[in-house]
C-alpha positions in Angstrom: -42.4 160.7 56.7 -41.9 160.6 52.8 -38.4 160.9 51.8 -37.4 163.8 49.6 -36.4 162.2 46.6 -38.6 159.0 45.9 -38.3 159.0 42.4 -34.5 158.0 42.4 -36.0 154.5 43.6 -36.1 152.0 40.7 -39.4 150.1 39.8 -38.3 146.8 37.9 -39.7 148.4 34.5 -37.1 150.9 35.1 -33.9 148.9 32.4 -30.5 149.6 32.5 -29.3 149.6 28.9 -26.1 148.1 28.3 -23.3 150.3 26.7 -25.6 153.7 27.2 -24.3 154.4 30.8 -21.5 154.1 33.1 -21.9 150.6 35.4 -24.0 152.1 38.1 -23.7 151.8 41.8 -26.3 149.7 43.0 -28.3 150.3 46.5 -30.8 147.9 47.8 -33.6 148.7 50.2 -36.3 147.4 51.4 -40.1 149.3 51.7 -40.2 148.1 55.1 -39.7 151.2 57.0 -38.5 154.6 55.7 -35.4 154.5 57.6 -33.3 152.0 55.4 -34.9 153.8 52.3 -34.1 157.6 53.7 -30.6 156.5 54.0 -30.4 154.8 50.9 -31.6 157.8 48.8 -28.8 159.9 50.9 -26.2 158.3 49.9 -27.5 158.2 46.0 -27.7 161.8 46.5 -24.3 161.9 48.2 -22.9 159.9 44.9 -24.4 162.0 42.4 -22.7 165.0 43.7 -19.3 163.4 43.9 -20.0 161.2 40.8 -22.4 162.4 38.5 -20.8 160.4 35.4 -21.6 157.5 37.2 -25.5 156.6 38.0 -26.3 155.7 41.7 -29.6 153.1 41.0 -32.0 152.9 44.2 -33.7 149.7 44.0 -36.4 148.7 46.4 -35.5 144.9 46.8 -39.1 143.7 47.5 -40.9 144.7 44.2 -37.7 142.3 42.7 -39.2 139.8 45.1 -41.7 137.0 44.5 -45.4 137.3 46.0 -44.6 135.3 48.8 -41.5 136.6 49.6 -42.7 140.2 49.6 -45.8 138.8 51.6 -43.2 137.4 54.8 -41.0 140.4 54.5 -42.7 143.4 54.1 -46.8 143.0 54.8 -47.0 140.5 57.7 -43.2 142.3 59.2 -45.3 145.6 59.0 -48.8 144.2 60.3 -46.5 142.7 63.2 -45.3 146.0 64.2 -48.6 147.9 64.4 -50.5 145.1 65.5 -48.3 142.8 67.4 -45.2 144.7 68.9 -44.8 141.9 71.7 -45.1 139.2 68.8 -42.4 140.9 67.1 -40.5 142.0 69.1 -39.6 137.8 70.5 -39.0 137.7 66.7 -36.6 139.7 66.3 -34.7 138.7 69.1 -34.3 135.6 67.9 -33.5 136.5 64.4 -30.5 139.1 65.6 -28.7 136.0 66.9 -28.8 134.1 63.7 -26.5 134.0 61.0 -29.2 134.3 58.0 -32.6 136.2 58.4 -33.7 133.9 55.5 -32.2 130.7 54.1 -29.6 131.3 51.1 -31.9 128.9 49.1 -34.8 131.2 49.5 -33.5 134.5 48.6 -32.1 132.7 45.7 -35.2 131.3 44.4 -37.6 134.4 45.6 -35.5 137.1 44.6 -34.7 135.7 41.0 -35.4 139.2 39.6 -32.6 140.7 41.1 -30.1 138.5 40.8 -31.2 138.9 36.8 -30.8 143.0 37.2 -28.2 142.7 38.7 -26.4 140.4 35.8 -27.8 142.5 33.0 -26.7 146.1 35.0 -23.0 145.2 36.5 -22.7 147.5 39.1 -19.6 149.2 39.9 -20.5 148.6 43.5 -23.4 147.3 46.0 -24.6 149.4 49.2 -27.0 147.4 51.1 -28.7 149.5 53.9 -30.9 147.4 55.3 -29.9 143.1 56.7 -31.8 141.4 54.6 -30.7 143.5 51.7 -26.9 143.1 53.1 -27.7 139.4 52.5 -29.0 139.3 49.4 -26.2 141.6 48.3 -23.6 139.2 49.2 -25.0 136.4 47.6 -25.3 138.9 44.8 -21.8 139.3 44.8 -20.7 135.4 45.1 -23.0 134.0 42.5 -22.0 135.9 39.8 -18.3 136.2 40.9 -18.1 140.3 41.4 -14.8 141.6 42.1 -17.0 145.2 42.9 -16.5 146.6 46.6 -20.1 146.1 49.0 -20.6 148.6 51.7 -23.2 147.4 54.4 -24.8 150.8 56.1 -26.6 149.5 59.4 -28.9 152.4 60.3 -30.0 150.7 63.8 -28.4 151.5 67.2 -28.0 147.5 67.8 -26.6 144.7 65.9 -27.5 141.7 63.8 -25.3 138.8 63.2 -26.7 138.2 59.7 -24.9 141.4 58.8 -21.5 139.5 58.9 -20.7 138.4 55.8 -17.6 137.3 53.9 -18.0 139.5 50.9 -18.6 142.5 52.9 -15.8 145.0 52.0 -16.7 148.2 54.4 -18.8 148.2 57.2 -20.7 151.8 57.8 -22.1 152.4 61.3 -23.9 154.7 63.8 -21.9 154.5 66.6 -18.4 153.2 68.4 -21.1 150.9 70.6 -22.7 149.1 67.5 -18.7 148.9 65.7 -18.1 147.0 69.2 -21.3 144.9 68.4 -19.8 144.3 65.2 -16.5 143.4 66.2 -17.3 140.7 68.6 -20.2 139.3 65.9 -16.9 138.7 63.9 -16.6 142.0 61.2 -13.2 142.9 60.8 -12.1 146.5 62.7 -10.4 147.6 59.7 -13.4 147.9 57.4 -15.7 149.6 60.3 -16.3 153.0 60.3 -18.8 154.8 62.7 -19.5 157.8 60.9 -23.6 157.6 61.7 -26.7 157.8 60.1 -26.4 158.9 55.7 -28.9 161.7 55.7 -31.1 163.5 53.3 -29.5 167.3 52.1 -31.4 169.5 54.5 -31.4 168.0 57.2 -28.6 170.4 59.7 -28.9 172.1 62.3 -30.2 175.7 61.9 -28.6 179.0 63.8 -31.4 181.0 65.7 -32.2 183.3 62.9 -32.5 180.5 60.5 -34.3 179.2 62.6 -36.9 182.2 63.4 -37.0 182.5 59.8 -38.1 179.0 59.2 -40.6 179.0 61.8 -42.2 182.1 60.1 -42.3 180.2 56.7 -44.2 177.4 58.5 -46.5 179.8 60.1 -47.2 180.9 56.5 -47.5 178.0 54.7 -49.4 176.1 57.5 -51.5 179.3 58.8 -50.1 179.1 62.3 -48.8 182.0 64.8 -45.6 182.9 64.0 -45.1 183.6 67.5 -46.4 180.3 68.9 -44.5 177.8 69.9 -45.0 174.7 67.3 -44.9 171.5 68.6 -44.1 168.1 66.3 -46.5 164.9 67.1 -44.8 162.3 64.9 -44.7 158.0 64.6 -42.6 157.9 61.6 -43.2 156.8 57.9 -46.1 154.8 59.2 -48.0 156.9 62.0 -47.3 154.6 64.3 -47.6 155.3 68.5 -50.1 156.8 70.7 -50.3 160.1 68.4 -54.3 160.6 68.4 -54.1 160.6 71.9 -51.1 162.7 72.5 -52.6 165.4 69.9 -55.5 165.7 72.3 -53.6 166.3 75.3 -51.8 169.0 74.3 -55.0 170.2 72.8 -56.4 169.6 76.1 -53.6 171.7 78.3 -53.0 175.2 78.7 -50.3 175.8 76.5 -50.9 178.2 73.2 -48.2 176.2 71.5 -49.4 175.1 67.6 -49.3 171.6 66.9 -48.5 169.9 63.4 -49.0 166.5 63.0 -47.2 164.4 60.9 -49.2 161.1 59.8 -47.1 159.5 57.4 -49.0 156.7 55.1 -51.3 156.3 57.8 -54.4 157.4 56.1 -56.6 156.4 59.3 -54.6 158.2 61.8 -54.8 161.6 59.6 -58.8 161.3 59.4 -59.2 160.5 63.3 -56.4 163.6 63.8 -58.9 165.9 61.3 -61.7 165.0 63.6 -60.1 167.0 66.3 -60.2 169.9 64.6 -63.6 170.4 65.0 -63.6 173.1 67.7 -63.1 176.5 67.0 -59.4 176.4 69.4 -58.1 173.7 68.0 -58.9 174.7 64.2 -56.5 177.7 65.2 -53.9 175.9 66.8 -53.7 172.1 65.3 -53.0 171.0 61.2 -52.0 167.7 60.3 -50.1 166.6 57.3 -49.4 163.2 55.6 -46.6 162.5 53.5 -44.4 165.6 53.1 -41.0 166.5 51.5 -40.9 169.2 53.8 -39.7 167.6 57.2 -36.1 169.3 57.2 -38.3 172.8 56.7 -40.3 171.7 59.9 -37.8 170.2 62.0 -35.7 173.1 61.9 -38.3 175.5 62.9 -39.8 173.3 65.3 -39.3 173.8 69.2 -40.1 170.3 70.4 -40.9 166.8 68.9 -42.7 164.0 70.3 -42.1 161.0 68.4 -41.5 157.3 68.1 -37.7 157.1 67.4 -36.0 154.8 64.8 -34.6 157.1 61.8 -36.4 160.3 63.3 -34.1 160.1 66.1 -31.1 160.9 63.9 -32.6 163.5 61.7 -34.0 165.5 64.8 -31.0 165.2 66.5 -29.1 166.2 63.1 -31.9 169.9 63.2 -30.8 170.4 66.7 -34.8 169.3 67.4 -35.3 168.2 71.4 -37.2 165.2 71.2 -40.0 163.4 73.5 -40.6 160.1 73.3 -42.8 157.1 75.1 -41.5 154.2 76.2 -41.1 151.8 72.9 -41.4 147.8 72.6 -37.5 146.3 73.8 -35.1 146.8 70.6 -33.6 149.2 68.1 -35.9 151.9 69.0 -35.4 151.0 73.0 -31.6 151.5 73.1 -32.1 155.3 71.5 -34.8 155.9 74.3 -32.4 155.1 76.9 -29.8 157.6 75.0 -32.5 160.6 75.3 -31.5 161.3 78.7 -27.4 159.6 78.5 -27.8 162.6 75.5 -29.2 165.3 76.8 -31.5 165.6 73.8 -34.8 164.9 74.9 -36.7 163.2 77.9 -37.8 159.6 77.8 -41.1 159.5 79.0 -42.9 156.6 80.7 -46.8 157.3 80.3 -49.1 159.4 78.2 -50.0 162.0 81.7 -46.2 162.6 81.0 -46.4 164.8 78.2 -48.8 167.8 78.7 -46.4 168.7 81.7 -43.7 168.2 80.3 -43.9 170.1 77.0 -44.9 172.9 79.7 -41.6 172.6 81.8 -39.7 172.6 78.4 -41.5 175.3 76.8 -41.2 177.3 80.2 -38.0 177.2 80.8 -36.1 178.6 77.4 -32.9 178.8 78.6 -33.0 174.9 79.2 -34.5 174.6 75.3 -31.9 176.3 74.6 -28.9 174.2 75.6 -31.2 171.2 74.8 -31.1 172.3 71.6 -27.4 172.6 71.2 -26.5 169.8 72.8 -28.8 168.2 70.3 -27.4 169.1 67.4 -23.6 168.2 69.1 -24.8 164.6 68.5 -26.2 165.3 64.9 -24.4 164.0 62.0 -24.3 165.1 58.8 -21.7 163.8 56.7 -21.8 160.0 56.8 -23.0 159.8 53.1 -20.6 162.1 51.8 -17.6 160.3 53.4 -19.1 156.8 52.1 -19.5 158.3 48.8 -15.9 159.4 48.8 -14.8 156.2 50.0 -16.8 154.6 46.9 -15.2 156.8 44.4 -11.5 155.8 45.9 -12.7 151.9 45.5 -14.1 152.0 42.3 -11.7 153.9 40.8 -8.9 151.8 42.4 
């Protein structure tokens, strides 16, 4: 799912000029995944609002990175996930229990065009949201002898030990388990905080009415029954997971719910998802979208979404959106599967004959949607980037 605000993320044509702007506070991302980049645009966002004097620059680290280097981190990591799960998922494994995800040497020499930004722009401060990033940051920092506070923001519900590092200043979290993690892989408690996910403005829980109201402007925009109950299929920035097939079993069952699709960049997956179309019933009840900046707008008027987890998790529990998911490879995503049910925000499914019955028990029962829906959005947090942000501003102005 596209983020909201892409165009806050710097290109490397994009120059700071010296002496025409405040020292900016620098993010780093990776295009590996929307999640680090979602959260990274949030807390821009976040800064702008508290600090508009002061430019926040979004910089996706890999088009600072050499051929190579962008080759091992971002297209084979991506071609392991869709392709290879198993493969990838022994990988990372190891990798959590090492204290560098890449040699110092390598991000030195491979990611030359960043440490030359970052010489030419000195930032104010570094945010890293995503390991790698946190890495590169601190090396950043080290080499060219910045006395600047660096915040690391680890959006996953698990722990990497490559995250430790000495010039980390603040530590930003999603939960008291992971600040546990991070305690016993070394981090200091005193520059922890657990304060969640940074999300996108928009993402919040809506009341009922906001929430009928919403579902209406869907109906309208999307040419759906308003009175239907609309069901999400989603797999994240990618369109990754069995969503084809889920489409056509709840195509398939009895239900009248309408059913929006959300593809991502997975150009395949939306043509193979057109194709169902086809029929007369599911013209009327099925439409499927790729990138959109509207997923607070469908989140909030959704009734149910079935979806790999990862970020998604977060911003539906944020909407107050009951989630379904299928069993994912061991990992990140694995730990907020378990939490569905430990929640009470969703059910964790084990197979694809799962889901037909129980969208129907879900759907049947609204009473039990109901609760689900508030217990949901107990768990939802909303204010992680504007408390980093603050935090920032106290630093910087220190």
């Amino acid at each position: 799912m596209k983020p909201a605000v892409a165009k806050i993320v710097e290109k490397p044509q994009a120059r700071f000029v010296a002496g025409k702007s405040a020292r900016p506070v620098l993010i780093l991302t990776i295009a590996n995944g929307a999640g680090h980049t979602q959260a990274a645009k949030a807390i821009a966002s976040a800064w702008q609002n508290l600090q508009p004097d002061i430019p926040a620059r979004v910089v996706d680290v890999s088009e600072y990175m050499s051929p190579f280097a962008r080759f091992t981190h971002v297209t084979a990591y991506l071609w392991l996930v869709k392709n290879a799960p198993a493969v990838w998922e022994k990988i990372d494994s190891y990798q959590k229990r090492q204290m560098q995800t890449s040699p110092t040497w390598f991000y030195r020499r491979e990611c030359r065009k960043l440490f030359d930004l970052a010489r030419e722009i000195e930032p104010s401060a570094i945010v890293a949201t995503e390991v790698g990033c946190g890495e590169i940051a601190a090396l950043i920092k080290r080499d060219l002898s910045l006395n600047i506070p660096f915040v690391a923001v680890n959006v996953n519900y698990d722990a990497d030990r490559a995250w430790i590092q000495t010039e980390t200043d603040f530590y930003c979290l999603v939960n008291d388990k992971v600040r546990e993690d991070f305690v016993k892989l070394g981090a200091s408690p005193e520059k922890i905080a657990a304060w969640g996910v940074p999300m996108q403005t928009g993402f919040a829980a809506p009341s009922e009415d906001e929430r009928k109201t919403e579902r209406r402007i869907v109906g309208e925009w999307l040419d759906l029954s308003f009175d239907a109950p609309l069901i999400l299929v989603a797999g994240g920035g990618e369109g990754l997971g069995k969503i084809e097939e889920i489409a056509r079993k709840l195509l398939e069952s009895e239900s009248s719910a309408v059913i929006v699709v959300l593809a991502g960049n997975n150009k395949k997956l939306k043509e193979n998802c057109e194709t169902l179309r086809k029929t007369p019933a599911a013209e009327k009840r099925l439409r499927v979208l790729g990138w959109t900046n509207r997923v607070p707008l469908l989140f909030r008027a959704a009734d149910i979404l079935i979806s790999k987890l990862g970020n998604t998790f977060d911003e539906a529990m944020t909407c107050g959106l009951p989630i379904i998911a299928l069993e994912p490879p061991p990992g990140a995503e694995r730990i907020q599967y378990n939490l569905l049910e430990d929640y009470g925000v969703g059910r964790a499914l084990r197979s694809l004959e799962e889901v037909s019955k129980t969208v129907g028990e879900l759907l049947g029962d609204q009473d039990l949607l109901r609760k689900m829906r508030a217990k949901t959005a107990s768990w939802g947090e909303t204010q992680a980037a504007a408390k980093l942000a603050d935090w920032l501003r106290e630093k910087i102005n220190d």
